[in-house]
C-alpha positions as CSV (number, residue, x, y, z in Angstrom):
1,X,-181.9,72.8,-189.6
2,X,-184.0,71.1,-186.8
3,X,-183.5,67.7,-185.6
4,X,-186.2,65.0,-184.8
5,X,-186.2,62.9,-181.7
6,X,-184.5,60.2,-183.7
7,X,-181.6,63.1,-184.4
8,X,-182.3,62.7,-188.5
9,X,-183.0,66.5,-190.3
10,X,-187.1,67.5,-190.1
11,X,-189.4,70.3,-191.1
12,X,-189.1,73.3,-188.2
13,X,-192.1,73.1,-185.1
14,X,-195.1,74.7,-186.3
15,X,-196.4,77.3,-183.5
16,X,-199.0,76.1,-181.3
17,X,-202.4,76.9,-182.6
18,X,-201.0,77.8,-186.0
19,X,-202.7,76.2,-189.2
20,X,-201.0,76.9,-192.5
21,X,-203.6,77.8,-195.7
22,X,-203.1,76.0,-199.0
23,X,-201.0,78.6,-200.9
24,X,-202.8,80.1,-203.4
25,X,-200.8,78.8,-206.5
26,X,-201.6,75.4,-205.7
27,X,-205.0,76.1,-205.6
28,X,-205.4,77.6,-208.8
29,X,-203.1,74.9,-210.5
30,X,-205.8,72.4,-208.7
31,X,-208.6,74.0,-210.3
32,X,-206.3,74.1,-214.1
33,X,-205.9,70.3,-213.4
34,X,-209.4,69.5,-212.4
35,X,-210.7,71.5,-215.8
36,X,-208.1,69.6,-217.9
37,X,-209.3,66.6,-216.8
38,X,-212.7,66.8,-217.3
39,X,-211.1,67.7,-220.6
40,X,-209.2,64.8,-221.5
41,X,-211.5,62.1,-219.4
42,X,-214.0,62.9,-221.4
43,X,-212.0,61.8,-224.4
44,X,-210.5,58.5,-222.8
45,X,-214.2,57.6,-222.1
46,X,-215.2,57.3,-225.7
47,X,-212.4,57.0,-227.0
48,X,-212.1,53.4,-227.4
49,X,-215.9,53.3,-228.2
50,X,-215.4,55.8,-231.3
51,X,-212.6,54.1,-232.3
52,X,-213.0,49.9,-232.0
53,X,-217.4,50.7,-232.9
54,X,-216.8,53.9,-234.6
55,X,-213.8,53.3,-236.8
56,X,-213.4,49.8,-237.0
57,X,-210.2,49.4,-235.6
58,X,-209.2,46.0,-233.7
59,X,-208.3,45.8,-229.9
60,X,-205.1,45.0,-230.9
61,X,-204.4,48.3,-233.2
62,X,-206.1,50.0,-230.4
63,X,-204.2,48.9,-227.6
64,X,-200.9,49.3,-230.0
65,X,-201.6,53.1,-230.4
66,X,-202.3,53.6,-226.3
67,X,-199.4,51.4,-224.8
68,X,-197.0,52.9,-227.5
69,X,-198.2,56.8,-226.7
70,X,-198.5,56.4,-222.8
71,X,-194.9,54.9,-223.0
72,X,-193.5,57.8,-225.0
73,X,-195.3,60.5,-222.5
74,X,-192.7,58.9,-219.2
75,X,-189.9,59.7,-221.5
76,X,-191.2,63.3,-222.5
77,X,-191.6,64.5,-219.1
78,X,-187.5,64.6,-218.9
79,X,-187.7,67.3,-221.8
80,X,-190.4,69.2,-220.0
81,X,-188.8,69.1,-216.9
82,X,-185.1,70.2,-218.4
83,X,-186.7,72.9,-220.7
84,X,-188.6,74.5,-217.5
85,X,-185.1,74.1,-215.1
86,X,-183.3,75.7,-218.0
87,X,-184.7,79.5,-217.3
88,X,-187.3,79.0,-214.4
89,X,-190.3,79.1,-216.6
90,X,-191.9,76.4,-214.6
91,X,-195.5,78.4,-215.8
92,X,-194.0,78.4,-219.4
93,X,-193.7,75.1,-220.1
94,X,-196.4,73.9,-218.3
95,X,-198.7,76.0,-220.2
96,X,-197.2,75.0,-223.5
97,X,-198.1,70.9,-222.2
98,X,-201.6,72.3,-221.6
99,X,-202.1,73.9,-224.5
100,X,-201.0,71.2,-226.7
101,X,-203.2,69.2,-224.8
102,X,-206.1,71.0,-225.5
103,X,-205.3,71.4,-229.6
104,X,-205.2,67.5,-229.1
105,X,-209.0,67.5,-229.2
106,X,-209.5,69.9,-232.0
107,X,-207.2,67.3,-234.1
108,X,-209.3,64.4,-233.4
109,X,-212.2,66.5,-234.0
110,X,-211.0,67.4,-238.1
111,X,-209.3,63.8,-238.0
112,X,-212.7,62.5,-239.3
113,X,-211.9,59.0,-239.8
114,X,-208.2,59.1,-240.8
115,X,-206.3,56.8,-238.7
116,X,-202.9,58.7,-239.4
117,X,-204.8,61.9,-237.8
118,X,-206.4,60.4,-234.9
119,X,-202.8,59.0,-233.9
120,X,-201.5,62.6,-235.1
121,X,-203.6,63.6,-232.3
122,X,-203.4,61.3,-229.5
123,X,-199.2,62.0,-229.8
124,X,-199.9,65.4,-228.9
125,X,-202.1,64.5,-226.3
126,X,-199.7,62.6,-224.5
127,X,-196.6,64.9,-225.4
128,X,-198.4,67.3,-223.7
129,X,-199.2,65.8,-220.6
130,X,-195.9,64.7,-220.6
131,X,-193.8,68.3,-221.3
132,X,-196.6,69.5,-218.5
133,X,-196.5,67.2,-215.6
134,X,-192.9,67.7,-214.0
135,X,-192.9,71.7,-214.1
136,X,-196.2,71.6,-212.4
137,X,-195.2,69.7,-209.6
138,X,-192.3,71.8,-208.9
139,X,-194.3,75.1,-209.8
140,X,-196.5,73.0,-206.4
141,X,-193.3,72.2,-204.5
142,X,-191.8,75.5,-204.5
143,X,-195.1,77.2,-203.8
144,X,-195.1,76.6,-199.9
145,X,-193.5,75.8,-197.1
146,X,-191.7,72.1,-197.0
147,X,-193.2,71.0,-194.1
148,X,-196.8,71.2,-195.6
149,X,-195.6,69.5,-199.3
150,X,-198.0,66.6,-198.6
151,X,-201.2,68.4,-198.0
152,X,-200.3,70.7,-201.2
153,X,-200.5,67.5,-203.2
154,X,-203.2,66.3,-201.6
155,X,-205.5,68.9,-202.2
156,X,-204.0,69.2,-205.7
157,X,-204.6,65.4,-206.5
158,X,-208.0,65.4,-204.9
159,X,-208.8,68.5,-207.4
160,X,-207.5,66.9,-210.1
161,X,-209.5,63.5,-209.3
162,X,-212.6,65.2,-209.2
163,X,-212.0,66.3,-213.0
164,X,-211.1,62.8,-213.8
165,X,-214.7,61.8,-212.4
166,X,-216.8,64.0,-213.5
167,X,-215.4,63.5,-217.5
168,X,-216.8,60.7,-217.8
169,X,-220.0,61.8,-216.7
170,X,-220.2,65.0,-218.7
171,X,-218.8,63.1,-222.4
172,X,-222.2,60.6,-221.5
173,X,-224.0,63.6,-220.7
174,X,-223.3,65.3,-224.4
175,X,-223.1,61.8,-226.0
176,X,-227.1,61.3,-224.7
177,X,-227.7,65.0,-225.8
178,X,-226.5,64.8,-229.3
179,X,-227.7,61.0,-230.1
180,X,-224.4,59.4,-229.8
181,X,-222.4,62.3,-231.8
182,X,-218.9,61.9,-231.2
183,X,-217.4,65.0,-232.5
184,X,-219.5,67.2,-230.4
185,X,-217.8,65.1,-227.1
186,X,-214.4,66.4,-229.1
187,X,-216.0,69.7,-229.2
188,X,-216.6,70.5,-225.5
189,X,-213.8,69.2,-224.9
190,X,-211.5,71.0,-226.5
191,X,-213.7,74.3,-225.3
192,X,-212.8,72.7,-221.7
193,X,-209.2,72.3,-222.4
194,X,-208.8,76.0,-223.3
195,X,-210.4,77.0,-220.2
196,X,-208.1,75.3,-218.3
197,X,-205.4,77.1,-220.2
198,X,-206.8,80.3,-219.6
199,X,-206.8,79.4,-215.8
200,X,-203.1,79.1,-215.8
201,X,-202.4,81.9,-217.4
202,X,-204.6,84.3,-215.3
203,X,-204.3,82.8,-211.8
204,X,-201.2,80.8,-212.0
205,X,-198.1,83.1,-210.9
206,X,-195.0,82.5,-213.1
207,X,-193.3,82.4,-209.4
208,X,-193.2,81.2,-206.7
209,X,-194.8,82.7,-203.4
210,X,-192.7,84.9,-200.5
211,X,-193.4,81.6,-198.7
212,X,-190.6,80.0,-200.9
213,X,-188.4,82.4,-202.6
214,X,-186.7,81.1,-206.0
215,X,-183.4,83.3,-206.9
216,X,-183.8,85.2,-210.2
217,X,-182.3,83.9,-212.2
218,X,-182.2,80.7,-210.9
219,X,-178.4,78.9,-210.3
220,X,-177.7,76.3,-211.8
221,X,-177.9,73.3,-209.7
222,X,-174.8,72.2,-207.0
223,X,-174.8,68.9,-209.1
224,X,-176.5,66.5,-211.0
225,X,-179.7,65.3,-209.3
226,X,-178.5,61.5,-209.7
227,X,-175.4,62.6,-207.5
228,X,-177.9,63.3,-204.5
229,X,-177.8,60.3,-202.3
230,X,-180.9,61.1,-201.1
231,X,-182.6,61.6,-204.1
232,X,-181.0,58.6,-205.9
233,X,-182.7,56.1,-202.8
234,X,-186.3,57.7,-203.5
235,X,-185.2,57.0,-207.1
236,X,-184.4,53.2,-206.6
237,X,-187.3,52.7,-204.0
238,X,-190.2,54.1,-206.3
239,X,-188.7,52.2,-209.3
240,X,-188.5,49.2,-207.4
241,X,-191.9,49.4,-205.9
242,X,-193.5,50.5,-209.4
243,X,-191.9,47.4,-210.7
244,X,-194.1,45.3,-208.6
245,X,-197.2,47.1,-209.4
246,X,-199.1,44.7,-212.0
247,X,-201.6,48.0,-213.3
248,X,-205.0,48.7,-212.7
249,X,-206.2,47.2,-215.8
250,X,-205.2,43.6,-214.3
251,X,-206.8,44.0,-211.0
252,X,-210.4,45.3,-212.4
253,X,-210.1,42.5,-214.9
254,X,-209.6,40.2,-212.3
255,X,-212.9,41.4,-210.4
256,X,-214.7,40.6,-213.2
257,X,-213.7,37.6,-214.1
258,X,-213.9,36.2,-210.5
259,X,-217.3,37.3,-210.4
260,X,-218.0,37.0,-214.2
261,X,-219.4,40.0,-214.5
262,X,-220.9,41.9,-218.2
263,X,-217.5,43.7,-220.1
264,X,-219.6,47.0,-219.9
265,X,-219.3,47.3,-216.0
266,X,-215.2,47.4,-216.7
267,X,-215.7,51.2,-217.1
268,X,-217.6,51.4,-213.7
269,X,-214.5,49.9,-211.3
270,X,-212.3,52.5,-211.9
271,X,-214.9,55.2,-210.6
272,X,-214.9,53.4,-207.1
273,X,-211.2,53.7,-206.3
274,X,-211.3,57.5,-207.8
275,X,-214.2,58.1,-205.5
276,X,-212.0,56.8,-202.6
277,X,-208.9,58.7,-203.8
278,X,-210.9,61.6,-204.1
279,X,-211.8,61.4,-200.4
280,X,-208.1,60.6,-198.9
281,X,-206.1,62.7,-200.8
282,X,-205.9,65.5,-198.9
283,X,-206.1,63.7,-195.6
284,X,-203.6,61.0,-196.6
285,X,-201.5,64.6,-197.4
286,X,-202.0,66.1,-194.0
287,X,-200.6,63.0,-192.3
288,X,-197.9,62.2,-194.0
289,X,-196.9,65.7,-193.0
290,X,-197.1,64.8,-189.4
291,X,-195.9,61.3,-189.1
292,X,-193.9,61.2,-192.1
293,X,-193.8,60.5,-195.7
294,X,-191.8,57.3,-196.0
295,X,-194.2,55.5,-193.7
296,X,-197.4,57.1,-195.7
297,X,-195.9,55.5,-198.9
298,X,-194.9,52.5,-197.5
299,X,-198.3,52.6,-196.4
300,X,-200.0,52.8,-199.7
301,X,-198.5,50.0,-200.9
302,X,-199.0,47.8,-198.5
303,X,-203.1,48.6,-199.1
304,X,-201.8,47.2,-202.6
305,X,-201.1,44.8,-201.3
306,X,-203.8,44.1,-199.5
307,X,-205.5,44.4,-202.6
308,X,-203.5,41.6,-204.3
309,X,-204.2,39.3,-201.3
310,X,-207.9,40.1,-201.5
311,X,-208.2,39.0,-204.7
312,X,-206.5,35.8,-204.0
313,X,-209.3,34.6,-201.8
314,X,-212.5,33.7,-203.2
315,X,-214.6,36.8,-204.9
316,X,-217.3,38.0,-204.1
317,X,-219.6,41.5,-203.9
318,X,-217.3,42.6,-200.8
319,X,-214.2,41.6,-202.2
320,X,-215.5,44.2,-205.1
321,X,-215.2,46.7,-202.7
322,X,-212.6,46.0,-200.3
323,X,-210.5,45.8,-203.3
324,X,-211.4,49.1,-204.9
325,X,-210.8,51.0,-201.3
326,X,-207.5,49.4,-200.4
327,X,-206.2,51.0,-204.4
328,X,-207.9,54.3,-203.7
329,X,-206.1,54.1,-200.3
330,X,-202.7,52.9,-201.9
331,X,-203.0,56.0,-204.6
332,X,-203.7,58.6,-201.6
333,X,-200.8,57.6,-199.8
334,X,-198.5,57.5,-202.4
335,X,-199.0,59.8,-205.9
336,X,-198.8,63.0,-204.3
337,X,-196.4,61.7,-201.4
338,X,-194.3,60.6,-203.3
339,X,-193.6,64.3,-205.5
340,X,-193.6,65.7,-201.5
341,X,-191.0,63.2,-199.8
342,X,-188.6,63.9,-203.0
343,X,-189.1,67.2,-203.4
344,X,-186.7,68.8,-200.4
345,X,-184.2,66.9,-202.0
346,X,-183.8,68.9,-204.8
347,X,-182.4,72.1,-205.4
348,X,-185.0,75.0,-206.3
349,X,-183.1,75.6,-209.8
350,X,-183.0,71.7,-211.0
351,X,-186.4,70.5,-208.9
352,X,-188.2,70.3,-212.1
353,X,-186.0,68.1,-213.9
354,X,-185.6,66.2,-211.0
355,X,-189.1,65.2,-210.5
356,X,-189.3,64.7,-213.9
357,X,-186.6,61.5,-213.2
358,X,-188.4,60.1,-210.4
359,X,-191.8,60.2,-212.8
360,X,-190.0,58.9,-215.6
361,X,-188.2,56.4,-213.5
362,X,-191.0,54.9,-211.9
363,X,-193.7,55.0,-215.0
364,X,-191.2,52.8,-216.9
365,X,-190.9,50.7,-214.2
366,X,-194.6,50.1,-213.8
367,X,-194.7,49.5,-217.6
368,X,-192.2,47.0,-217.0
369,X,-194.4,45.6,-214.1
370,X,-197.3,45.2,-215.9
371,X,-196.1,43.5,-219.0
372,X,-193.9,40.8,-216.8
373,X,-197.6,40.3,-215.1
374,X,-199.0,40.1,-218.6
375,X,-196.7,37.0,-219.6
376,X,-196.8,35.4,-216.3
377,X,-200.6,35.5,-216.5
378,X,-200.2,34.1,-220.0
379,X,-197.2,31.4,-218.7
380,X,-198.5,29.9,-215.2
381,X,-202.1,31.2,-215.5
382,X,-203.6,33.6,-213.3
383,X,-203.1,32.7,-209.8
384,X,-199.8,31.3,-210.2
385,X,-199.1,34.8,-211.7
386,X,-200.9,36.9,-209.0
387,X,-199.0,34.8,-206.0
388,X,-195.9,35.9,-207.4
389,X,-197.0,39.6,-207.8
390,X,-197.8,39.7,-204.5
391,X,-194.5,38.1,-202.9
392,X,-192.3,40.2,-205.5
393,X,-194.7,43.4,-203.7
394,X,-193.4,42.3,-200.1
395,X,-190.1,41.9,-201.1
396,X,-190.2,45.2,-202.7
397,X,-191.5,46.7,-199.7
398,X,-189.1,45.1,-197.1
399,X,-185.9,46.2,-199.5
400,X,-187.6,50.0,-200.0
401,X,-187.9,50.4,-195.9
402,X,-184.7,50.0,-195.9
403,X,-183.5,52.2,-199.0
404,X,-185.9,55.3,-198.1
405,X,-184.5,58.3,-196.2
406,X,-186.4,59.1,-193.2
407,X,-186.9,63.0,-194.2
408,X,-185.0,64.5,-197.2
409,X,-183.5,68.0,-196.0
410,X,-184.1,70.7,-198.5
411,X,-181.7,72.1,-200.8
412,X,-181.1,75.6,-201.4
């Protein structure tokens, strides 16, 4: 174990002149993500179109069906991770998320217009992506050295952002092709998602690299992860920050009201702070490895919030912008930073389930964020409510400088 100048536990000195390459199972799991996203995008795009237009469902059935589904996947991702810590068949159970995933689309493609099917298959999306989420992060994690974790999530989140970008794009491109004809969108998708399954299971080892050996079979972890002291303040820090994370939703609806802007350029904001995320990922990765990543995530959110105080003042065309940078900053520092500072506290045999915790914990959290935004919006109106987001954010931030480890040391 080396020691930083401050005496707490670090990564060991790199050689002089020495630059690590992104291992190659991270690489491959990038490209798996950036195919299944193009995948599933592609989906989310129309998805409301098809169903509110298509369908005649009301926003309200709509939004029942996604809040209810993407609250069930944080709690999924527990099973997932538990299921791949059980054997070691990180690959396993990540490919089994994937695949169901992809068999999604094919259900909403013979759904027709059955509204028992079409929720049939947005459950399996969203089971998938759930079972799928935590083993491939440790499958990441235990695929390189520790002291590089952050630019092997950056490179894999930037990957994976540029799926997420260009689904959109393609489901307009076949919607154009086909005049409008949804189930073709369903179609290539569902093509998509198999590719990306095939990916994983040609180029994806089921282990680990030489770079970080896991035993065979794996030992059952020292104790339970919750026991970790270490572990348990990333926990509480993460939850309490996600807590005072009002939701992307809020912020791109408060662009457009302060500028009142057409409901059809809703769909645009979000490309803006992917675009950014794309371009920080893997840089925001490389130096949190170097300077450290509690002060990278701590970081990030204080771009949030920037953000929130942004939108406090009076909006205009550069507010637009400044807004959507400071959240594709605040995701670049953070997403995969976060999976890389919690990581080396958790044993190689229980890393999965672990992470799986910490994602669980912290999507609930944000859940709980964004509805206690919701009512204050609907209570005090909407800059009482945003005032008190942002000073529940600084709190959040002074109390999580203070609960954060300066570097978790690996466990064997």
């Amino acid at each position: 174990m080396y020691l930083a100048a401050n005496g707490r536990p670090d990564a060991p000195p790199r050689p002089p002149g020495v630059r690590r390459r992104v291992p190659a199972a991270v690489l491959a799991l990038g490209a798996v993500s950036l195919v299944t996203d193009i995948s599933s995008e592609m989906v989310t795009a129309v998805l409301p179109l098809y169903l509110v237009l298509g369908l005649g469902l009301t926003p309200l059935q709509f939004g029942f069906l996604d809040g209810m589904f993407n609250g069930a996947t944080a709690l999924v991702r527990l099973l997932g991770g538990r299921l791949a810590d059980r054997r070691g068949h990180h690959k396993r159970v990540a490919g089994a998320g994937y695949l169901l995933s992809a068999l999604s689309r094919l259900g909403l493609l013979l759904a027709g217009g059955s509204t028992g099917g079409i929720a049939a298959a947005l459950a399996a999306d969203r089971l998938g992506k759930g079972i799928r989420t935590a083993p491939r992060d440790a499958l990441i994690s235990l695929s390189g050295p520790p002291e590089s974790l952050g630019r092997s999530f950056g490179v894999h989140r930037a990957m994976d952002t540029t799926g997420a970008l260009l689904g959109p794009l393609a489901a307009f491109a076949v919607l154009w092709a086909t005049a409008d004809a949804y189930d073709a969108v369903f179609a290539v998708s569902f093509c998509t998602g198999l590719l990306g399954v095939l990916l994983l299971v040609v180029y994806v080892p089921a282990a680990p690299g030489p770079a970080a050996p896991v035993p065979a079979p794996a030992p059952p972890p020292r104790r339970p992860v919750l026991r970790d002291p270490a572990f348990r303040r990333v926990l509480c820090a993460s939850a309490l920050l996600g807590a005072t994370t009002i939701g992307d939703a809020f912020l791109y609806l408060l662009l457009l009201r302060g500028l009142d802007l057409p409901p059809a350029l809703f769909t645009l904001l979000p490309l803006g702070a992917a675009a950014v995320y794309l371009l920080l990922a893997v840089p925001a990765g490389r130096i949190a490895d170097r300077t450290g990543r509690r002060t990278a995530f701590l970081l990030g959110h204080c771009a949030l919030l920037g953000a929130y105080a942004l939108l406090l003042t009076p909006v205009s065309p550069p507010t637009v912008v400044g807004v959507l940078v400071l959240l594709g900053i605040f995701y670049a520092a953070t997403d995969g930073v976060l999976m890389a500072l919690a990581a080396p506290a958790l044993p190689a045999a229980g890393r999965a389930g672990g992470l799986a915790v910490l994602q669980t914990g912290q999507a609930l959290a944000r859940l709980l964020g964004a509805a206690g935004f919701g009512a204050a919006w609907t209570l005090w109106g909407q800059r009482p409510a945003l005032w008190a987001a942002a000073l529940a954010l600084a709190g959040a931030l002074a109390a999580a400088s203070r609960i954060l480890p300066a570097a978790p040391q690996e466990v064997p």
